[in-house]
C-alpha positions as CSV (number, residue, x, y, z in Angstrom):
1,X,162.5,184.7,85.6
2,X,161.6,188.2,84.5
3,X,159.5,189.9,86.9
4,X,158.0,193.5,87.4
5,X,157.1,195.0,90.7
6,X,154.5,197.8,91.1
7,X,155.6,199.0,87.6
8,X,154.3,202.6,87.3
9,X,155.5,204.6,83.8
10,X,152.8,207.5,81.8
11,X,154.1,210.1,79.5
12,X,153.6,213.6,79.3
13,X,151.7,213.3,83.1
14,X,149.4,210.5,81.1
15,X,149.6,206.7,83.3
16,X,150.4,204.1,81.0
17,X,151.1,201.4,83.0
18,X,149.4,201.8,86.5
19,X,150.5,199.3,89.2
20,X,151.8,196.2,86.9
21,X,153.2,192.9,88.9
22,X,154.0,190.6,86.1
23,X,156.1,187.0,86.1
24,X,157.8,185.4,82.5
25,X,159.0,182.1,83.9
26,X,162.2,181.0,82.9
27,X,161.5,178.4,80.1
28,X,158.6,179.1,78.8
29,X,156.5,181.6,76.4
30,X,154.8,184.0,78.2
31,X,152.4,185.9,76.0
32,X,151.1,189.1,76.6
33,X,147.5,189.8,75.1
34,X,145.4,193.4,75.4
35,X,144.1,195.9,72.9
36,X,145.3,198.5,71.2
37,X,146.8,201.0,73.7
38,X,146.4,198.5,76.6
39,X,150.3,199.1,77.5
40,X,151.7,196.1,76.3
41,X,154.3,198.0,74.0
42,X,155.0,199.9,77.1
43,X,155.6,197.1,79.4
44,X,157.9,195.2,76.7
45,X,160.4,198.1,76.7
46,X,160.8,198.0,80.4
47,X,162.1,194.6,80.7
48,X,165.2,194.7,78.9
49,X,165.9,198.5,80.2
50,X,164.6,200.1,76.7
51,X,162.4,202.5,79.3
52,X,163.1,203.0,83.0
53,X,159.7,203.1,85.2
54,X,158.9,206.2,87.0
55,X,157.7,203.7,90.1
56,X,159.2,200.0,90.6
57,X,161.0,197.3,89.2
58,X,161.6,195.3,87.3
59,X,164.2,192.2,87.9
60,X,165.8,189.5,85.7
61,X,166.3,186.5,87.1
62,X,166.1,188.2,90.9
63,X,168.5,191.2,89.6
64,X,166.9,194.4,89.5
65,X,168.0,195.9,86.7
66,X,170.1,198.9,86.3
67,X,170.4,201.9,83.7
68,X,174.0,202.9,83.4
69,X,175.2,202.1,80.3
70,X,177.6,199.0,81.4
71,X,174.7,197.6,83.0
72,X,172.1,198.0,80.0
73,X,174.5,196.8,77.5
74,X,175.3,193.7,79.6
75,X,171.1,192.9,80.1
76,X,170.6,194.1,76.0
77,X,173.0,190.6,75.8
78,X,170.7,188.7,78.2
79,X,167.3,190.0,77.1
80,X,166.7,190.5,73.2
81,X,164.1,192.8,71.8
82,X,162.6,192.2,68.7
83,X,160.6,195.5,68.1
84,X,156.7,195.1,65.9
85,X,158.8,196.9,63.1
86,X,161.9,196.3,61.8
87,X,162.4,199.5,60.2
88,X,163.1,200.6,63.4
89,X,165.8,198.3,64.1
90,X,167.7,197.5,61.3
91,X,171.0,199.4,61.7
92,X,173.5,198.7,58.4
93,X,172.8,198.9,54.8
94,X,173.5,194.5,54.4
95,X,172.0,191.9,55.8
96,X,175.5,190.1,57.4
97,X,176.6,193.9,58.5
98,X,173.3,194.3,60.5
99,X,173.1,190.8,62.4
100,X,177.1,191.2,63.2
101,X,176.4,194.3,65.0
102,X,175.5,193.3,68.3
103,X,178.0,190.6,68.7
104,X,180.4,193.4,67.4
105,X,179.7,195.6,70.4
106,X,180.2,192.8,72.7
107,X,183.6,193.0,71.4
108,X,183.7,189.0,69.8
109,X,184.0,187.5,66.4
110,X,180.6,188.1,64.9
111,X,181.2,185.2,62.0
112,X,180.1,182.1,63.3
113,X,177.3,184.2,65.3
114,X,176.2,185.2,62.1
115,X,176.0,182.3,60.2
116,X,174.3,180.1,63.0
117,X,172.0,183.2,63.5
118,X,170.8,183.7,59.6
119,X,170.9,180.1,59.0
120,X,168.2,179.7,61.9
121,X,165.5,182.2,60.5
122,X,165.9,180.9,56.7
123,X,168.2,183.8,55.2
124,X,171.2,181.5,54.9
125,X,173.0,183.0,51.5
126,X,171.3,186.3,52.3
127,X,174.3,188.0,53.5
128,X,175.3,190.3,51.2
129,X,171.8,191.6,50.1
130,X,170.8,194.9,50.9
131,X,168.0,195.3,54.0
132,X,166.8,197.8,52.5
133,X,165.7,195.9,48.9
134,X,164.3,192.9,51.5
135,X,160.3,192.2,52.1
136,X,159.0,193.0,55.3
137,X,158.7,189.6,56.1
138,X,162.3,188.8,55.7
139,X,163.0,192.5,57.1
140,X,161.6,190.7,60.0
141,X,163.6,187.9,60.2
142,X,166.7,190.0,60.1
143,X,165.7,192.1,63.3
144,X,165.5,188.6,65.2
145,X,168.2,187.3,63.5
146,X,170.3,190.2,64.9
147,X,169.4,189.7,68.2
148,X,169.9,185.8,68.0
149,X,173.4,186.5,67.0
150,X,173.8,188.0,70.3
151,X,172.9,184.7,72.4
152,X,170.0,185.8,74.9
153,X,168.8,183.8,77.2
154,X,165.7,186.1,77.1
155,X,164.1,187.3,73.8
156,X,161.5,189.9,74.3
157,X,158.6,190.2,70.7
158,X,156.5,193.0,70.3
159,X,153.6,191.6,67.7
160,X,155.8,189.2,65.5
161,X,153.1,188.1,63.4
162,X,152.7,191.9,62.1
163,X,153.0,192.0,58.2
164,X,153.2,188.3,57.8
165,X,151.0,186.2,56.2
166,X,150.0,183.0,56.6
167,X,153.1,180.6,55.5
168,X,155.3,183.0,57.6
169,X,153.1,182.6,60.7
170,X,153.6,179.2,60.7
171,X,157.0,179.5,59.9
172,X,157.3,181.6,63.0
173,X,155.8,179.3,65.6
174,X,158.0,176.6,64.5
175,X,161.2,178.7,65.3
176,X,159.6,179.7,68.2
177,X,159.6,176.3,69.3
178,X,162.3,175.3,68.0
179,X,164.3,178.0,70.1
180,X,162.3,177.4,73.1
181,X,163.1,173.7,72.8
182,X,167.0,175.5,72.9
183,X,167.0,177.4,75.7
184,X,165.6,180.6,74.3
185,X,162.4,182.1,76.7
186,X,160.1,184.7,75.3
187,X,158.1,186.8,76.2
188,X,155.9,187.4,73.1
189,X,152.8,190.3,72.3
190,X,149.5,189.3,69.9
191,X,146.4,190.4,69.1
192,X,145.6,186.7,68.1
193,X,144.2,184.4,70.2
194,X,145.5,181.8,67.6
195,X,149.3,182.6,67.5
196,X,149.0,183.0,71.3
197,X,147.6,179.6,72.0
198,X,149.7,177.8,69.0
199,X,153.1,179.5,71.1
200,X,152.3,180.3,74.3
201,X,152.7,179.1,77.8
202,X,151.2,181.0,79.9
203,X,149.1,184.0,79.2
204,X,148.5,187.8,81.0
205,X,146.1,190.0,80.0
206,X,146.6,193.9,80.3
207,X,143.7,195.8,80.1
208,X,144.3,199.6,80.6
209,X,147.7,199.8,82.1
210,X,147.3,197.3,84.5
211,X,147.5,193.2,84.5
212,X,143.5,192.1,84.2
213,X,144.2,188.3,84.5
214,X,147.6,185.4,84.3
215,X,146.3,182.3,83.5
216,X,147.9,178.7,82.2
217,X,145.0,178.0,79.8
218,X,143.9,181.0,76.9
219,X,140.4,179.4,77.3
220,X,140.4,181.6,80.9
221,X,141.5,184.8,79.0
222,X,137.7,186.8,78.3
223,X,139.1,187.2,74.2
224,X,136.0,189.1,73.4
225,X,135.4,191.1,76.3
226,X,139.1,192.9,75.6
227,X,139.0,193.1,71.9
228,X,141.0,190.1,70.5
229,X,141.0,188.7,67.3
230,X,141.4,185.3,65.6
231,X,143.2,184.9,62.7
């Protein structure tokens, strides 16, 4: 389980996150809904060490985690971040250079990683192509190919459906399913109500920096009231 623990974290003096106690079962899809500026970017980058909190916790799987670099390198293994765009995570000019990266800097043999990575988003044969000539769709399914490669038990995903249209939304719920089905938890961010119930678990609403309601069922979350959208 991921949990957080009085999570406190602002910049520049201004709160972001006031106070949050939030639970991602092991297992499931936890999906974290809230408006624009809610916090739930925020709260995504504390749990696999991307931001440390000025107050609290936060603990995988009853670990509190720690930020030396040792100790972040071994959670980035555990729990894979999959940031809203991919521009911002793509690292090497190809495709088969970017998603061998990770498994690189865990010191193994990246080439079966990659293969069983690219093959599970739909880029098999893609390997030599340049990321930068790609669609931001398949940009996309680079990034989370990338962090697949690296085997986490945990994979953290800030608005996936961002950019994609309709074929790759679907697309995307199946692999999320598919990989929960394999072991794989997320912890996934939407503005849609639609994604969130076709993926999700269980469901936590942040509302102005602080968890407004956790519920099993997303006909309990107030989608209206907190500026959700369908799709």
């Amino acid at each position: 389980m991921i949990r957080t623990d009085d999570l406190h974290f602002g910049y520049d003096e201004q709160s972001i996150l006031r106070g949050i106690d939030f639970r991602a079962e092991t297992g499931d899809v936890t999906v974290l809904l809230g408006r624009n500026g809610a916090g739930k970017s925020t709260l995504l980058k504390h749990l696999n060490g991307l931001l440390e909190p000025d107050r609290g916790h936060v603990m995988i799987d009853g670990d509190r985690i720690q930020y030396d670099d040792d100790s972040l390198l071994s959670l980035r293994q555990e729990v894979g971040f999959v940031f809203q765009d991919p521009d911002d995570q793509l690292v090497a000019p190809t495709v088969e250079q970017d998603v061998a990266f990770g498994p690189i800097n865990l010191g193994t043999d990246p080439t079966e990683a990659v293969e069983w990575a690219l093959s599970r988003v739909g880029l098999a044969g893609y390997e030599d192509r340049l990321c930068s000539r790609l669609s931001g769709g398949e940009k996309k399914r680079v990034a989370l190919a990338g962090v697949l490669a690296m085997k986490p038990k945990y994979l953290i995903f800030d608005e996936p459906t961002a950019g994609l249209d309709g074929d790759g939304t679907r697309a995307l719920v199946d692999l999320i399913r598919e990989l929960t089905n394999e072991g794989i938890s997320f912890v996934v961010s939407t503005h849609y109500p639609d994604f969130a119930a076709a993926v999700g678990d269980t469901f936590t609403l942040i509302d102005d920096g602080q968890v407004a309601c956790r519920e099993s069922s997303l006909d309990e979350i107030p989608a209206k009231k907190y500026g959700l959208r369908g799709v």
